[in-house]
C-alpha distance (Angstrom), angle and dihedral (degrees) to the residues before:
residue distance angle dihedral
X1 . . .
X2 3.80 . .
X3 4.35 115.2 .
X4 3.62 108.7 -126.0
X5 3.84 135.4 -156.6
X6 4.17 89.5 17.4
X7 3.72 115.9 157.3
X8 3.75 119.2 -159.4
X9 3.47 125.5 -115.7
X10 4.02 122.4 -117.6
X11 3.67 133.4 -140.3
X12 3.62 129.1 165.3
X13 4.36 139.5 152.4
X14 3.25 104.7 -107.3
X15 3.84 113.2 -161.0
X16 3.60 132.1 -162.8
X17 3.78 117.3 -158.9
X18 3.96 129.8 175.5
X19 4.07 135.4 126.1
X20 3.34 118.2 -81.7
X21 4.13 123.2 -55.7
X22 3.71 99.6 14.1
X23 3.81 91.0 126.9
X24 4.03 97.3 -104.1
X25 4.13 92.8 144.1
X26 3.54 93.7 40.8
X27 4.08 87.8 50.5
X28 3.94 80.8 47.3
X29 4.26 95.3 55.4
X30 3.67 89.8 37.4
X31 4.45 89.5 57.2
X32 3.55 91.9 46.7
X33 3.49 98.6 39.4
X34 3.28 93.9 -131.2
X35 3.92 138.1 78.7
X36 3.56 114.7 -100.2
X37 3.99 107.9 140.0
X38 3.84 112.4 57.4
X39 4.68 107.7 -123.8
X40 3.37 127.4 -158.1
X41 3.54 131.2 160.9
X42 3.92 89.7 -106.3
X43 3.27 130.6 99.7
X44 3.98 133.6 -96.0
X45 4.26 84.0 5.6
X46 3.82 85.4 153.9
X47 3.88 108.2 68.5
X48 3.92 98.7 156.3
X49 4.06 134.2 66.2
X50 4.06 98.1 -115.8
X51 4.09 118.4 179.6
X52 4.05 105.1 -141.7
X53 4.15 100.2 -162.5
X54 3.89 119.0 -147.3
X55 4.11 112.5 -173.7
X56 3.56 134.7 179.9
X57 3.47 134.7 152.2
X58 3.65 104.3 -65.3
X59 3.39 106.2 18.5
X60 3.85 147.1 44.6
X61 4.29 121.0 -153.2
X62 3.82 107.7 -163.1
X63 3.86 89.8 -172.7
X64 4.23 108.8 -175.4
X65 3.53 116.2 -151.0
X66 3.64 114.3 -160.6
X67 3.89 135.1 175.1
X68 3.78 127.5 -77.4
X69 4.35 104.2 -82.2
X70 3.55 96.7 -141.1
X71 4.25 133.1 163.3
X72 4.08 105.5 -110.0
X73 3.59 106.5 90.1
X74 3.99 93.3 175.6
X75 3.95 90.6 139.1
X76 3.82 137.5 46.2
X77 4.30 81.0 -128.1
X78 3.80 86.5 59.4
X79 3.51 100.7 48.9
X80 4.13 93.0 44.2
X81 4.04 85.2 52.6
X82 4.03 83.8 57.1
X83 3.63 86.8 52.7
X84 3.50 100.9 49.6
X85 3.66 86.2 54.6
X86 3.64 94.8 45.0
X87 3.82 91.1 48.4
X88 3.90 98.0 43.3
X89 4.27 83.2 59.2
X90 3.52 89.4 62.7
X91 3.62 102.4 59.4
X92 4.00 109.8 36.5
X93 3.80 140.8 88.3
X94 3.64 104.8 -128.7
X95 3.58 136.3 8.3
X96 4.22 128.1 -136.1
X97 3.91 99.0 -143.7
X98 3.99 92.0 -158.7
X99 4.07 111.3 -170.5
X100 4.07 119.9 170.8
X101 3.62 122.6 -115.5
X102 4.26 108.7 -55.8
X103 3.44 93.7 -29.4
X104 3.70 120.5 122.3
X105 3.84 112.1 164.2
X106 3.44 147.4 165.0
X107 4.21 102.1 -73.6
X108 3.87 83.7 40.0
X109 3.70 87.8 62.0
X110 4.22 88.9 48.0
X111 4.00 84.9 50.8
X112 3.88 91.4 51.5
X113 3.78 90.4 54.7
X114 3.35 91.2 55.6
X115 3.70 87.6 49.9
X116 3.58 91.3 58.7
X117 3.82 102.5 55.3
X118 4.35 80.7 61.9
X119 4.05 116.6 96.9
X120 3.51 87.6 -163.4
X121 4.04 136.2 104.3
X122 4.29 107.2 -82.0
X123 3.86 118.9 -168.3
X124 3.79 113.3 -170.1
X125 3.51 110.3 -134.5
X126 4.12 118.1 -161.4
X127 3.78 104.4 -156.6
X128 3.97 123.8 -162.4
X129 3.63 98.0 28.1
X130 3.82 85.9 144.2
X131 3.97 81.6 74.7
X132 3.59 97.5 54.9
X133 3.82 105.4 99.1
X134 4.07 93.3 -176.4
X135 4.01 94.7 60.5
X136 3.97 86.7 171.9
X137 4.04 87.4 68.8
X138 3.87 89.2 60.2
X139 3.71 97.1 72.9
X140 3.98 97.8 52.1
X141 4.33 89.2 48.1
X142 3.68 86.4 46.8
X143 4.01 86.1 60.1
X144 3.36 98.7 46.9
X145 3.63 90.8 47.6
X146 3.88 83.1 51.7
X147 3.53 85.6 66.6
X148 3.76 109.7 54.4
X149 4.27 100.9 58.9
X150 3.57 130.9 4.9
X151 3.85 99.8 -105.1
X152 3.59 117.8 -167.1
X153 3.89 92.6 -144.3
X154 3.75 135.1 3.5
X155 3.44 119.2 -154.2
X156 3.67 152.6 -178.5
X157 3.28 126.5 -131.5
X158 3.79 148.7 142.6
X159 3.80 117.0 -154.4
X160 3.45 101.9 -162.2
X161 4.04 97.5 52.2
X162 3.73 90.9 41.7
X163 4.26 90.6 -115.8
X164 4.05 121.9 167.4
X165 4.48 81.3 -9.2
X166 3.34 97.7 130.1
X167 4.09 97.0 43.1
X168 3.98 86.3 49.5
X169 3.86 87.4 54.4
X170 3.52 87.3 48.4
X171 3.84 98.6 53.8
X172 3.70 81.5 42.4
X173 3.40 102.9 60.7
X174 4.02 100.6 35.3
X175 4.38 81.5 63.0
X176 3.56 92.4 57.0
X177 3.74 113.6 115.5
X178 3.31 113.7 -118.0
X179 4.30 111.5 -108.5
X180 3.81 132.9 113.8
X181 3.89 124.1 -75.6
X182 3.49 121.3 -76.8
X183 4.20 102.6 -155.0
X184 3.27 123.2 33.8
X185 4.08 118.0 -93.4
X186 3.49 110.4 -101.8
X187 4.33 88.2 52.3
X188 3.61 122.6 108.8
X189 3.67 105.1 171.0
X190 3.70 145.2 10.5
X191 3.35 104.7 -133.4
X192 3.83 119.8 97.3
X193 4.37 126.9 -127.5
X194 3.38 96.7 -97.5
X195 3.81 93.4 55.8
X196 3.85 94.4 43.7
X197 4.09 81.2 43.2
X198 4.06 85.6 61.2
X199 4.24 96.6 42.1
X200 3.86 87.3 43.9
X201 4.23 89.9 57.4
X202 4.14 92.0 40.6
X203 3.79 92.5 46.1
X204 4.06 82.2 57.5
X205 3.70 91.7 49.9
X206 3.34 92.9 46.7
X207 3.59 104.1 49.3
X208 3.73 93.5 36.1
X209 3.88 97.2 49.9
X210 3.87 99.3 34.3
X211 3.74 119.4 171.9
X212 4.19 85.2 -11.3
X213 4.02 83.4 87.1
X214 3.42 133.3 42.6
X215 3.32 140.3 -130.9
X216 3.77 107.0 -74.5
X217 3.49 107.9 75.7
X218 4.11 124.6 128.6
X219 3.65 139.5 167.2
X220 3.97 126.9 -141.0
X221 3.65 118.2 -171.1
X222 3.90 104.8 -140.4
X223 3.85 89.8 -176.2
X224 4.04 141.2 27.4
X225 3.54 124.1 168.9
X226 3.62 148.7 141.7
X227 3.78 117.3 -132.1
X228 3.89 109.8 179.2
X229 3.84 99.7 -47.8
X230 3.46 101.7 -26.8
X231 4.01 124.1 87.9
X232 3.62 109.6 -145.8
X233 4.20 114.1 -150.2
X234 3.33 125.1 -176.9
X235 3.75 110.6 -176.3
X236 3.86 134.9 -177.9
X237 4.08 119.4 -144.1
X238 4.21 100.7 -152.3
X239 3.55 119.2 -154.7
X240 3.85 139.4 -174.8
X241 3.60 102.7 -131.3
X242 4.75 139.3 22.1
X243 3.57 82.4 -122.0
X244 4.19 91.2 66.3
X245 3.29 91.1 41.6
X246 3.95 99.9 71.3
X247 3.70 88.2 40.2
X248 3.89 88.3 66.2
X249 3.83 92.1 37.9
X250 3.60 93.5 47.3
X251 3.62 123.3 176.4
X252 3.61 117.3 -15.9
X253 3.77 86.2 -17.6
X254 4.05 90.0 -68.5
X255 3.96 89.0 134.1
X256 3.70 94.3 45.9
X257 3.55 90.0 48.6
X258 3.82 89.3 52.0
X259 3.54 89.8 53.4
X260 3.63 91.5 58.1
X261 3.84 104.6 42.3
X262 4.09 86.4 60.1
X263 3.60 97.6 43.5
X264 3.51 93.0 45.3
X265 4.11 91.8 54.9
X266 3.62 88.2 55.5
X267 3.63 98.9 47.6
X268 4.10 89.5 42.5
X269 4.50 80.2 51.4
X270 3.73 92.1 42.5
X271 3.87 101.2 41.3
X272 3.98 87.8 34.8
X273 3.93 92.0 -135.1
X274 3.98 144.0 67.0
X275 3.42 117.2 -52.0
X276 3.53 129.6 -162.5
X277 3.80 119.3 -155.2
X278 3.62 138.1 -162.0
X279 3.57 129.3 -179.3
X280 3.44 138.6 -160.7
X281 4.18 134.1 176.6
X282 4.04 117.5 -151.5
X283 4.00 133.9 167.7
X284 3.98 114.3 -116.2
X285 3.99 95.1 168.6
X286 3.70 109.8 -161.0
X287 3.77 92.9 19.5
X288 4.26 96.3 135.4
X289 3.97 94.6 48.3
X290 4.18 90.1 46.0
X291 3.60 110.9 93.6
X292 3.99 93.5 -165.3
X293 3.87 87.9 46.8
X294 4.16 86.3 48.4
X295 3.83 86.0 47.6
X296 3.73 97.0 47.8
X297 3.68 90.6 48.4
X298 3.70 97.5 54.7
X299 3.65 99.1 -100.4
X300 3.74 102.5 115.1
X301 4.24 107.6 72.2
């Protein structure tokens, strides 16, 4: 007997490409309705490849967020975040062009050449549009956008308000090759705890510190374990020089402790029990132009 009136499922990578701060991870959380790329307002926050997974009946979205491709190579960490990008292009079924607002600059252009070298469906996606108070100039960049690839969509959106999401997800899904799921359901991500454990603590730094740090920061968890109902993380901030050290540790410890008390909420939301957290501060000089460091910390896929 012959089965009748059967659709076929659809699964596809998704990735989503731009220079650095154009809101791709906060596009990411916002799809899956849940957070799992850490934001902040500073640039190249994302440093790893991590699959966000969005499944419902019929289909499965593998969406790939991946760090800002930008032009300053100063560091071997910056040049293997260009790779990752580069690399994640090769091996997906649709790419999320995200720009910001009417911007279209120099690193955006290096991102659309990337773009091109892809044989697979692009759709443009203009984040923060919310922000633009002229909406009259948004039709004439859309046409010269228009101009530069042949995009299968453009769209509109803002990530953080939730604007033109659920049409995006729509366009999304209905390019999806058709093929069984690759993850189970009830996934969302690849990435284990004790990695998210590690983003969830830099994310803190990183909002909480701002432009008072720079750039080389890192987080290894030394220890993650459930005992009973309480997960026990110890987890060690790495920095590149003594004077970024106190900075983290603050006064008394009061900024360290800060640091804590919000990544610790997070985990406790994210791991849906107690957590206890410990945290720790150490010099590793050197640690972003050392490729065995970068391997040993997780950087090197």
């Amino acid at each position: 007997m012959v089965e009748t009136g059967r659709e076929e499922k659809r699964c596809g990578y998704v990735a989503l490409i731009g220079r650095p701060n154009v809101g791709k991870s906060t596009l990411l959380n916002h799809l899956l309705r849940q957070k799992i790329s850490i934001t902040s307002r500073k640039p190249q926050t994302t440093r790893h490849r991590i699959l966000g997974i969005l499944s419902d009946q019929k289909t499965q979205c593998v969406f790939v967020d991946t760090p800002g491709l930008h032009s300053q190579h100063t560091k071997a960490l910056n040049k293997v975040m260009n790779d990752t990008v580069i690399s994640t292009l090769r091996d997906v079924d649709m790419v999320l062009f995200v720009l910001e607002r009417l911007t279209f600059n120099h690193d955006d252009e290096l991102v659309l050449q990337q773009v091109q070298k892809c044989n697979v469906p692009v759709i443009l996606v203009i984040n923060k549009v919310d922000q633009i108070q002229d909406k009259a100039r948004l039709l004439p960049h859309i046409q010269e956008l228009v101009n530069k690839h042949e995009f299968s969509e453009i769209i509109p959106v803002s990530a953080l308000g939730g604007h033109n999401l659920e049409r995006l997800e729509m366009l999304v899904k209905a390019s999806l090759p058709e093929g069984p799921f690759l993850f189970p359901e009830d996934q969302v991500t690849d990435r284990s705890s004790r990695f998210l454990a590690a983003e969830m603590i830099r994310e803190k730094v990183t909002r909480q510190l701002g432009d008072e740090l720079p750039y080389e920061v890192t987080v290894e968890i030394e220890r993650f374990k459930l005992e009973g109902a309480v997960t026990h993380v110890h987890g060690l901030i790495l920095v590149d020089k003594p004077g970024q050290k106190k900075i983290i540790i603050g006064n008394d410890g009061s900024r360290l402790k800060q640091i804590g008390s919000a990544a610790r909420a997070d985990m406790e939301l994210a791991f849906d029990g107690k957590v206890m957290l410990n945290l720790w501060v150490k010099v590793k000089g050197g640690w972003a132009d050392d490729e065995r460091a970068l391997q040993s910390l997780g950087y090197l896929e």
